[in-house]
Each structure stands twice: as structure tokens, then as C-alpha cells.
N, C-alpha and C positions, 0 to 999 in steps of 0.2 A: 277305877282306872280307865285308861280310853287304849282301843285299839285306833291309831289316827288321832282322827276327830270325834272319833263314833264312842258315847259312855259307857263301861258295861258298869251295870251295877249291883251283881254278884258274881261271884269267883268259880262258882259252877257253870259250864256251858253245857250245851248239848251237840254231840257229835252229828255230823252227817253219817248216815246210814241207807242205802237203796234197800228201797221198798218198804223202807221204814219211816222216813223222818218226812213224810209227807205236811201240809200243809195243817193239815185236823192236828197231829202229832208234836209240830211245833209249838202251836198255839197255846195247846195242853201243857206244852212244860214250859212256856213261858209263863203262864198263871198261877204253874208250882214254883216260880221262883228261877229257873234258868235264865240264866244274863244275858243270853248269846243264842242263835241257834244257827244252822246250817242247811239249806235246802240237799236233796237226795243230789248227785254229783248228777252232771249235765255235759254230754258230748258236745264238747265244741265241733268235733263233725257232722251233729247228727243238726246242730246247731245250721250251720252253713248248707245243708242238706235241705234247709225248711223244715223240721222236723216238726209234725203237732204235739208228736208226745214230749218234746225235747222243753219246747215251749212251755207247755201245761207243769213240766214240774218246774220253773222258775216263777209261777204266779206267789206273791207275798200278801198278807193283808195287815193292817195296825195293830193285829191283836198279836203279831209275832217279833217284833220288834225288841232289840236292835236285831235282826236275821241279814243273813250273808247268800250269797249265790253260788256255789261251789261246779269248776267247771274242770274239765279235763282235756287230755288231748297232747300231742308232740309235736303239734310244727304253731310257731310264736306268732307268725301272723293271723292265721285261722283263730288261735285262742285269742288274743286282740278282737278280732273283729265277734269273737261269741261276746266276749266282755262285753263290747258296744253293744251287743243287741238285748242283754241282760239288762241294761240299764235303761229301757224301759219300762220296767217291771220294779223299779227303784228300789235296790239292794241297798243297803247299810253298807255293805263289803263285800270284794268278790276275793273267793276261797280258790285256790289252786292244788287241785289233785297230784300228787306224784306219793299217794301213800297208798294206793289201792292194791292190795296182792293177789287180786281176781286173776285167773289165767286169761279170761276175756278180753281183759285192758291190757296186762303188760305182752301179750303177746301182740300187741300192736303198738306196741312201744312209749304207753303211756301208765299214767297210776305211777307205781314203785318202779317201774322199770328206766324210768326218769333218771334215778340214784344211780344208773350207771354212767350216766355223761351228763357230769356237774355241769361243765359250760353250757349245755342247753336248757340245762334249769334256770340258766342263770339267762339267757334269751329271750325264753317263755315270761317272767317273773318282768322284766323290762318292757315288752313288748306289750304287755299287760297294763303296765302302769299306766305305762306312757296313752294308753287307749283313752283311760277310767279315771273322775275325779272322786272316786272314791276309793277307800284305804284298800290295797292288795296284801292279802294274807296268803302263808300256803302250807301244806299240812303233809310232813313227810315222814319216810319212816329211819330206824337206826342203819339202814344200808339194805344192800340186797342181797347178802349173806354172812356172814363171818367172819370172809377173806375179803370182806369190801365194806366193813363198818365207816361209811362217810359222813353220818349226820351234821356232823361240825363245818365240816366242808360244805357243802353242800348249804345248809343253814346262812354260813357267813357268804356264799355265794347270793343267796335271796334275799339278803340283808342290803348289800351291796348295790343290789338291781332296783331296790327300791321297796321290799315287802314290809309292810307295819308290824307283822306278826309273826310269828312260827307255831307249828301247832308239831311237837313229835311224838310220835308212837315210839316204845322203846323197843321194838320188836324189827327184827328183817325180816322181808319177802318174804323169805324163805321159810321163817318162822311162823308166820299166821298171825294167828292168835292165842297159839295154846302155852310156850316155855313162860316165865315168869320175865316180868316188863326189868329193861337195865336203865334204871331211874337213876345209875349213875353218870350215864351216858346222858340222860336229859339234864339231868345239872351242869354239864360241861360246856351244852351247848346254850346253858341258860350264862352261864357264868362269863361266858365270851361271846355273848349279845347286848346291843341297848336299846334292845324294841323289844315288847311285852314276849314272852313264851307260855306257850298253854301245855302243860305235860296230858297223856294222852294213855292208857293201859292199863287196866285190871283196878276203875277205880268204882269199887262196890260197896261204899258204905259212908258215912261219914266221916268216920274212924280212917279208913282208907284216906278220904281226899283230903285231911289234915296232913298227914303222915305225910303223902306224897308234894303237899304245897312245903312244908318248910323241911324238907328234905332235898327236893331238889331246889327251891327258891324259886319258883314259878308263879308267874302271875293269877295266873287259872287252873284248874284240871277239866278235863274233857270228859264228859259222860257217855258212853254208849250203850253197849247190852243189858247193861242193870238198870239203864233207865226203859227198859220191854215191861210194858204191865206193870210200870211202878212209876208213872211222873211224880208221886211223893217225894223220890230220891232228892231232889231240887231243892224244895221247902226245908227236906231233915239236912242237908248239908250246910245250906246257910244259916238253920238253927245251931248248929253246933259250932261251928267255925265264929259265928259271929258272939254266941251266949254261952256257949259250953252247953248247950242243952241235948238231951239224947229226946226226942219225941217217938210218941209211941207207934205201932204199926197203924193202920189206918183199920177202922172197923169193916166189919162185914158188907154193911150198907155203904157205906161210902166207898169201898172199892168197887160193889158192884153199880154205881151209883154213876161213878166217875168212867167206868166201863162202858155203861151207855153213852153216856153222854162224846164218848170217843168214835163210838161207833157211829153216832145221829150226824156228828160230826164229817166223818169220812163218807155218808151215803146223802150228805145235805153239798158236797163240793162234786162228789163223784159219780150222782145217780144211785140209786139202792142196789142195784143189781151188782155192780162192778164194785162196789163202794164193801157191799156185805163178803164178796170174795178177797176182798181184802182185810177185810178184818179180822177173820178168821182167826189168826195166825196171833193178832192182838191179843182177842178173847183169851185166849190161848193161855198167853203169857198171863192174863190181869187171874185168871183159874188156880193157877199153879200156886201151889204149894196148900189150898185149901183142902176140909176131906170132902174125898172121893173125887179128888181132884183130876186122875187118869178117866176116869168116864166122863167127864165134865167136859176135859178137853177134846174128848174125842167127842162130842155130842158138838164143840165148837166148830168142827170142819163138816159137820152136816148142818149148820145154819143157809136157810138163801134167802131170808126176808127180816127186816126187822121184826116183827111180830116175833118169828122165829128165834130174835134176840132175846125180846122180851118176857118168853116162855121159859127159856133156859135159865132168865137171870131170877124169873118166882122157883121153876126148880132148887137153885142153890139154896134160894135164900129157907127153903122148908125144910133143908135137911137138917137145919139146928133145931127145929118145932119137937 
């Protein structure tokens, strides 16, 4: 299928996530099979600011490909002119934030906070295009409470202004992340668009992103939290989606395998010091569910060196000896 012009060529993406979907992170689940991926969301204030850190998470390289620029912010000029400056850094697609239910964003009037004043969504999303020659996508959520379910609105408004794609979470604001996704609600808004829709919540399994692709009729499903210490998730979806095939967990070695190689990764863009402090939190995730898997992870946030990685992951690997 194409968002635009841009091909994707599996039906699994990978969600944007701050502090997650960094550059190392991308690349890794593009390898497992992710069609799509999304840089960590990018202040277009911080943008127009000069910002070095702002800058640094918009860098993309070939191995992440087709990857999109995801940017935020509430006033349509400013996100314009971030677009432009992103496209130095030559994005596939730039992604529009108004699904984030951080207190941080929406009390600045951006992220989900968006979904209270359709017409500025619909501003932002114009003001955007009209910058960028490449495809404008934007990723919202079911409204901003209960008593303001507008996705359809809202959707057909970005449609309108010119966006290729819709990406929704079936959740409001309000909701987070925790009630169960209204996948009914995304097939509505899928069912009354003619640009691709990516449904977006609680998609953890393959099993899962079947059910949820011909349930709502979407063109994609969006991966987030399940793909933490599991870029496999990518591979096993489009095994099964495409062969009916269920593949198995991934061995011992090659999770721990693939763990490094995330890590060497993050401290080869990042510098080791800052690179190992953020990995942490990875390790973490790639631990879980192994035994003695609560010591393991806690042995993760005392790492500060690879070496230090690399001690841990001969520890794991002896406690099956």
C-alpha cells in the first residue's frame, strides 16, 4: 500500500514513542520487518528555538526507511516552518502530533489537546502541507473525553486540509492508556475516509493485529509497548498475517544477542555514557519474563559501561548451565 507516494511494505508499523523510538530502535524493527516507523515527537517550538536536542532526534539514516518525522506544537505557522526545517534530514513523511495525553503537551495546548478545536487542527494539517513535498500524516486520538468523542470530525477535518493518512488511537485523553481500545470507533472513521488509516491500541500479538486489521478495515495497525524488548513482534505479525504462520519465541541467545547489538547500537549514535543510560530501561524490557528475571532487571539499572553489558548478558546466559 502507499501512504502518498511513500510504499510501505508490511502492514505492521512502529509507533512513535519519546524516549523510546530513537534512531538504534527504529532501525532494529525495521530489520524485524516494520513497514513504517516514526521518530520520537519533536517540538516545533523547541524547533524554532534552535534547539540541539530538538534537531538531534530528527536525524534518519537508510537503514530506517520508509521513517516519518513526527512533530508537535499549536500555532500552524511555527509547525510549517518546523516541517521545513525537518526536511533537511529528508523524512519519508512528516507525522502530526495531536494524540499525546502527556500533561506536559496538552497543557500547552498541543498533543490531544488539539481535539478540542477541530478547526485548528484543520489549520495546523494545511499549513503543514502546503510547507512539505512530502505526504502529511497525523495521529489522533478518540476525543478528549467522553462528552467530546470527535475522531470522525476531527479525522474528516485532516482529510480535507490535505493529510495522506490518519493514524487513531481508540482511547481519549482522558483515558490514557489503560480502558480497553473502541476499535468500533476506528472503523467509523476508517469507513468514512479515502486515505489509508492505521488503527493504533492494545495491539500485542499477532493474533491481536489480525483481529483488529479486518475488524476495523484498516490498512495498517500500529505497534507500541509490545514492540519494548521485542523487535520480533514485526517478523511474527507478518508471518502470520501473510502465511497463517504462528513462529516461535525467539531463543535465549538470540534475544540476548539482539539485546546487544541494540545496546552497541544506542552507545555507537550516542557516545557510551549517555547511550548506556539509556538503555537501561531497554535491557530491561529485552529481561522480562526470563528466570530470575526481577534481579536481572534490577542488575540493568546499575549498568554504566558496555563491558557492564556484557557481563550481565554471560550472567544470564549461565543460569541455564
Amino acid at each position: 500500500m502507499k501512504i502518498g507516494n511513500v510504499t510501505i511494505n508490511s502492514r505492521a508499523v512502529l509507533a512513535p514513542m519519546a524516549g523510546i523510538t530513537d534512531r538504534a530502535f527504529r532501525e532494529l524493527c525495521t530489520e524485524f520487518g516494520a513497514g513504517y516507523t516514526v521518530s520520537e515527537m519533536v517540538s516545533s517550538k523547541g524547533i524554532s528555538y534552535k534547539s540541539k536536542k530538538s534537531a538531534e532526534l530528527m536525524v534518519l539514516s537508510d537503514g530506517e526507511r520508509p521513517c516519518g518525522v513526527q512533530i508537535f506544537g499549536d500555532n500552524p505557522s511555527v509547525m510549517a516552518e518546523a516541517a521545513e526545517f525537518a526536511m533537511q534530514f529528508k523524512p519519508d513523511i512528516i507525522d502530526i502530533n495531536m494524540g499525546c495525553p502527556a500533561p506536559k503537551i496538552c497543557n500547552n495546548g498541543s498533543g490531544a489537546a488539539l481535539m478540542k478545536n477541530p478547526a485548528l487542527c484543520g489549520e495546523i494539517v494545511s499549513a503543514v502541507v502546503k510547507s512539505v513535498d512530502v505526504p502529511v500524516t497525523v495521529k489522533i486520538r478518540k476525543g478528549w473525553d467522553e462528552d467530546s468523542v470527535n475522531a470522525l470530525e476531527v479525522a474528516q477535518i485532516c482529510r480535507k486540509n490535505g493529510a495522506s493518512a490518519l493514524t487513531v488511537h481508540g482511547r481519549t485523553r482522558k483515558q490514557y492508556y489503560s480502558p480497553p481500545v473502541d476499535y468500533e470507533l476506528i472503523r467509523q472513521v476508517k469507513q468514512n475516509l479515502d486515505i489509508p488509516v492505521i488503527a493504533n491500541g492494545d495491539v500485542r500479538s499477532p493474533a491481536d493485529a489480525k483481529r483488529i486489521l479486518e475488524f476495523t478495515g484498516c490498512d495498517l495497525v500500529m505497534v507500541g509497548r509490545a514492540s519494548l524488548g521485542n523487535p520480533w513482534i514485526f517478523r511474527d505479525i507478518n508471518a502470520y498475517l501473510n502465511k497463517g504462520e504462528l513462529l516461535p519465541l525467539p531463543e535465549l541467545d538470540e534475544r540476548l544477542g539482539v539485546m546487544t547489538e541494540h545496546v552497541e547500537r544506542i552507545c555507537r549514535y550516542k557516545g557510551e555514557h549517555m547511550g548506556i543510560l539509556q538503555s537501561r530501561k531497554h535491557i530491561a524490557y529485552y529481561l522480562k519474563g526470563m528466570k530470575n528475571a526481577a534481579a536481572f532487571r534490577k542488575k540493568s539499572g546499575e549498568v554504566k559501561t558496555l563491558e557492564d553489558v556484557y557481563a550481565l548478558v554471560e550472567t544470564v546466559k549461565k543460569q541455564r548451565e
